[in-house]
N, C-alpha and C positions, 0 to 999 in steps of 0.2 A: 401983656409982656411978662407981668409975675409968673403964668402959666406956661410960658416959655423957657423964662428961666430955672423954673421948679423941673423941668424933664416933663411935661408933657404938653404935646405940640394939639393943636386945635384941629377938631375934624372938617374936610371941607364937605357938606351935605348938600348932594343936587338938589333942586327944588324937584317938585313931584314931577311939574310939569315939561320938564327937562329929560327925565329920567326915560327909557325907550321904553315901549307900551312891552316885549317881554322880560321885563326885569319882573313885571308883575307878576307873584305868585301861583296866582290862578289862572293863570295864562292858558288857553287850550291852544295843543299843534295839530295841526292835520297835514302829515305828510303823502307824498303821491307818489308812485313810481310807475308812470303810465304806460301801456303796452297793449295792442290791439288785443290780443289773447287772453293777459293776466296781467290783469293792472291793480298794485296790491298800494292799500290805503291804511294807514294807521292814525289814529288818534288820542294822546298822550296829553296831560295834565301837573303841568310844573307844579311841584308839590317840594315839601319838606317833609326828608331828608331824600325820598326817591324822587323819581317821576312815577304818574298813576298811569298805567293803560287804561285807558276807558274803549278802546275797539279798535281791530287791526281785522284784514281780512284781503282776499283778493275777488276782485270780478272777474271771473271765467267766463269766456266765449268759446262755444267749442267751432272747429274748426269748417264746417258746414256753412255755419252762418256766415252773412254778406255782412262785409266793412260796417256800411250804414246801420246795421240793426246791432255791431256791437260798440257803436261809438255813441249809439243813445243810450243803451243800458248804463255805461261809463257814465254820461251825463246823468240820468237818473238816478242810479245808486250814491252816486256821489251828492248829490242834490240831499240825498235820505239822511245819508250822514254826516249832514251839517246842519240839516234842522234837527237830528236828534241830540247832536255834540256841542253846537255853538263854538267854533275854534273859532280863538281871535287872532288865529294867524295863519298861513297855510306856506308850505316848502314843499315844493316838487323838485325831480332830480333835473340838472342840469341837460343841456343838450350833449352828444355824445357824435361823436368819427361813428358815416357808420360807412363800410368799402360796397356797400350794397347799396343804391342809391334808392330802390326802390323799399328797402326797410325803411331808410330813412324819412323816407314821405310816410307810410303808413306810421312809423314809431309820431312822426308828427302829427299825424291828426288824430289819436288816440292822447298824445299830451293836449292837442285842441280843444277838444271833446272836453276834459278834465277841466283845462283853465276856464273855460267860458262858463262850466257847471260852477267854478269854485267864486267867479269874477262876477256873476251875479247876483250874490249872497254880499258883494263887496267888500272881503277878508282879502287884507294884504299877502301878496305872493310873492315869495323870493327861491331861487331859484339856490341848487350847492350840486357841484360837479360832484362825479361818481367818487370820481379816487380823495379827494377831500374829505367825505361821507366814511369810507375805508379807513381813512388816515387814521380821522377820529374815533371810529366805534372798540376799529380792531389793533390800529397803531401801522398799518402798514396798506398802502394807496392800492397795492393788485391784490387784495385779498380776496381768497376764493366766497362764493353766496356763501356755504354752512359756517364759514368762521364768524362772514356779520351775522348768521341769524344765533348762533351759540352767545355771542359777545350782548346780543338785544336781549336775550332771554336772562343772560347773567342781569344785564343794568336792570332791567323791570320785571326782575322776580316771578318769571313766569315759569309755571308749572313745566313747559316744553317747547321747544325751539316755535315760531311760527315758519310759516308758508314762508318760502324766498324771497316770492314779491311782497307780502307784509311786512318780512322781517327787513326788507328794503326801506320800504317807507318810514319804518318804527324808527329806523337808524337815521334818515332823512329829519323827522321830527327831532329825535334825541338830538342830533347835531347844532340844531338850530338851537332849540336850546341851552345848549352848552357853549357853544358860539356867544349867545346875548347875555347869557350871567357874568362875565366877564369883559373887563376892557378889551375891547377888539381895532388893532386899528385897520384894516383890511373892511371897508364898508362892503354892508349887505349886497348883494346883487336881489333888486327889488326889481320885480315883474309889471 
């Protein structure tokens, strides 16, 4: 009561166990933005005062090869870099309108591929629409790819823009991120 009445109020502190597992510093993201062709993966490290890039990059398929053989390479390279990164959490992009019914099946099983690579390492998956991902990086939900990959490269000091579908993901990761530092009352969309 003294310290109430003195002008300073009491702090209220979560217990740890309360606290959501990325408020942790060390937190690692593995964002995804999955895509038959070029499905581009970043991996970021909550840090102070930045975030760290520890690996961004896309999986190319070039156009020759059949479905099957580029939706294991997805599984497999993704499989790589999560035993080389160890993320404690993973954000892929949200599902998306597509007027083309048959992208839409292919854009899904290329996020398939992805989830089941990421679901059996057992890293929590949440999921953040496109234009919310925009909202945050660039400040504006229709933002053209070069503005988020300029605005990725601004936040994590990176020497030059990344790849589109990297610079997706990296954005996807930052967002979460930034999303869980903060009182959010808008709950996560958990996968």
């Amino acid at each position: 009561m003294k310290e109430r009445i003195g002008g300073k109020s009491p702090r209220a502190v979560l217990p740890l166990a309360t606290r959501h597992p990325s408020l942790i510093t060390s937190q690692i993201i593995l964002g995804v933005d999955p895509s038959l062709r070029g499905t581009g993966y970043g991996v970021i490290q909550v840090s102070s005062p930045h975030p760290k890039t520890l690996a961004h990059g896309t999986i190319s398929c070039p156009k020759n090869w059949e479905r099957s053989r580029c939706l294991a390479k997805i599984s497999r390279t993704l499989r790589e870099e999560i035993e080389k990164h160890r993320p404690t959490v993973c954000v892929i992009e949200g599902l998306f309108y597509a007027q083309n019914l048959q992208t839409a099946l292919i854009m899904g099983e290329a996020r398939g591929a992805a989830m089941a690579a990421i679901a059996e390492s057992g890293i929590e998956i949440f999921e953040i629409a496109t234009r919310k991902v925009k909202q945050a990086i660039v400040g504006y939900g229709a933002a053209q790819k070069s503005a988020v990959a300029k605005m990725v490269q601004r936040l994590l000091n990176l020497s030059k823009p990344p790849a589109p579908d990297a610079a997706d993901a990296l954005a996807l990761a930052l967002t979460h991120a930034r999303e869980n530092s903060r009182y959010n009352l808008s709950p996560l969309k958990k996968i």
